[in-house]
C-alpha positions as CSV (number, residue, x, y, z in Angstrom):
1,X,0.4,18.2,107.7
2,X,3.1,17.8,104.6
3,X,4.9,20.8,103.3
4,X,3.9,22.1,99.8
5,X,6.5,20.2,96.8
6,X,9.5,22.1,96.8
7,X,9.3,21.8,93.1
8,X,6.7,21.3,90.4
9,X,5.6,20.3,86.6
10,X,3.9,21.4,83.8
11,X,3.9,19.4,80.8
12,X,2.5,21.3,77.5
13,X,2.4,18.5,74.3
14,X,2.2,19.6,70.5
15,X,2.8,16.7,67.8
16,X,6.0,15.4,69.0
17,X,7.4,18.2,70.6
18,X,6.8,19.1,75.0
19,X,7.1,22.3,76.9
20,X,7.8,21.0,79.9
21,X,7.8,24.3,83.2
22,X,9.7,23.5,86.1
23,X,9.1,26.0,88.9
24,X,10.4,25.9,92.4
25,X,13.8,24.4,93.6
26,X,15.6,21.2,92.4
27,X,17.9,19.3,94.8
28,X,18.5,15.7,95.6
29,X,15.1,15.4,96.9
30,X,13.3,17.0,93.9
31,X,15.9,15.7,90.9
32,X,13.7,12.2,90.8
33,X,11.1,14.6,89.7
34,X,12.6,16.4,87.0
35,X,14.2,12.6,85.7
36,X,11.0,10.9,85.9
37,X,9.0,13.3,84.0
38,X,11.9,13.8,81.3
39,X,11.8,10.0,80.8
40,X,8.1,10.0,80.5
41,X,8.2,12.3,77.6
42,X,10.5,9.7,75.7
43,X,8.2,6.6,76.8
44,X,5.4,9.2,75.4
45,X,6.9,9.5,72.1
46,X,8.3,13.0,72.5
47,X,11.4,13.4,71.0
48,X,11.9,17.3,71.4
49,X,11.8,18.6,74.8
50,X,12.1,22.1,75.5
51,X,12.5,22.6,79.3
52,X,11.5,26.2,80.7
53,X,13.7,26.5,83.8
54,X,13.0,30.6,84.4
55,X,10.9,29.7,87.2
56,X,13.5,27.5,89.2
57,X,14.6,29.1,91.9
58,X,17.6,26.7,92.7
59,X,18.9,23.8,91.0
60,X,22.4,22.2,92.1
61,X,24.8,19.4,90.8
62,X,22.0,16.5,91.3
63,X,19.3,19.0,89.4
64,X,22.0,19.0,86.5
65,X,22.6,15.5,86.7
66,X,18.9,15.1,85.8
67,X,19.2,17.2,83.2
68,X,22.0,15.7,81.7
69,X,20.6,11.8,82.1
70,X,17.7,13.1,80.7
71,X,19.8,15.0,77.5
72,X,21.3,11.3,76.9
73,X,18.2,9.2,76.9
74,X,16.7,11.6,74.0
75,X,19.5,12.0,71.9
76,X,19.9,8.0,71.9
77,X,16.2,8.3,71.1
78,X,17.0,10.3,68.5
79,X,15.8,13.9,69.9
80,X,17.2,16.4,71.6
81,X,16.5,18.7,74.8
82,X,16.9,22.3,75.0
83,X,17.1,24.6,78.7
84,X,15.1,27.8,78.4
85,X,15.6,31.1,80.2
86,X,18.2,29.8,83.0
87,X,18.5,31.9,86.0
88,X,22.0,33.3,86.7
89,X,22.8,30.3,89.3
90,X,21.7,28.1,86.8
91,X,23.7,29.4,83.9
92,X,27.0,29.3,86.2
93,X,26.4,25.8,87.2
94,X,25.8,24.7,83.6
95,X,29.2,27.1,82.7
96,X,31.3,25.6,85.4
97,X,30.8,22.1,84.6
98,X,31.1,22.9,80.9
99,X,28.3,21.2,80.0
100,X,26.4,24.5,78.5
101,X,26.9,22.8,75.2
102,X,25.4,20.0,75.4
103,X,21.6,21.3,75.8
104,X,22.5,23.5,72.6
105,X,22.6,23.2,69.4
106,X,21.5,19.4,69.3
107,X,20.2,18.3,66.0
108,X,16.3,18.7,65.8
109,X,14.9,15.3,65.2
110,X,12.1,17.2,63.1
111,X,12.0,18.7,59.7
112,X,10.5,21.8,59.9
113,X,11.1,22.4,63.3
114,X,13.0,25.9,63.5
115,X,16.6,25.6,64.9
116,X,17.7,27.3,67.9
117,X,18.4,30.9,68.3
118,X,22.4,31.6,67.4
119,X,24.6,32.3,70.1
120,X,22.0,31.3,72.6
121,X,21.1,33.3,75.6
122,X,22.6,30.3,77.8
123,X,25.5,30.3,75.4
124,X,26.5,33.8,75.8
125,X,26.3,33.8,79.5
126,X,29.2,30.9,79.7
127,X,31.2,32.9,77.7
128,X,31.2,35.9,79.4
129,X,31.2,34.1,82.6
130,X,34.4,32.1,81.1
131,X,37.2,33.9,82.1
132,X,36.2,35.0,85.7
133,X,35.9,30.9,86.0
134,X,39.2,29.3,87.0
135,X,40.5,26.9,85.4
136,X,39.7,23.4,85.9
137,X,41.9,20.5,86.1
138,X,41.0,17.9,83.9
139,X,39.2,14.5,84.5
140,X,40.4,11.1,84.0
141,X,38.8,9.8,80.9
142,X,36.8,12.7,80.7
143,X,33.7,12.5,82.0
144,X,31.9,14.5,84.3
């Protein structure tokens, strides 16, 4: 007998625009998910993704890592990728590695396409989780 996916998809289209609802937990076992159907909405001709994360229940560095892959492919595409309604873990993951600015504010690739709300939910909580973070050293060259 296998054990239920540890994480799954939902992928809503409109024009060229996807909702795509991750629910459950991604780790280095589920991450090839979450990449695989991010890339899939690029070979699709999506070029805005929105990704509702509220129902992931735990996502660590190689979750991120998918997400992050996946933010690079669709800006070079000309697109961009937003995270929706993180859960706390997920918001200090995204604030500790400092790369909460990346999935905002990203130029829409659409006119008429509204913008993203201003500070974001996902913004604010890296600010205010900002100074109970320590500091950092920084990376060679860097890059996360």
């Amino acid at each position: 007998m296998s054990s239920p996916p540890l994480l799954n998809v939902y992928r809503h289209d409109t024009g060229n625009r996807a909702l795509v609802i991750l629910t459950g937990e991604i780790d280095l076992s589920s991450a090839p998910l979450v990449h695989a159907s991010l890339e899939r909405c690029l070979r699709d001709g999506i070029r805005a993704i929105d990704v509702d994360v509220t129902a992931v229940t735990f996502c660590d560095c190689s979750g991120l890592n998918a997400f992050l892959y996946a933010l690079m492919h669709t800006a070079a595409a000309g697109g961009s990728l937003q995270l929706h309604h993180p859960s706390p873990a997920l918001e200090r993951l995204v604030a500790i590695t400092g790369s909460g600015s990346l999935f905002l504010n990203l130029p829409d690739a659409f006119a008429g396409s509204r913008p993203p709300p201003w500070p974001s939910p996902l913004h604010q909580a890296a600010h205010r989780l900002a100074p109970a973070l320590p500091a950092l050293p920084a990376l060679p060259g860097g890059v996360l």
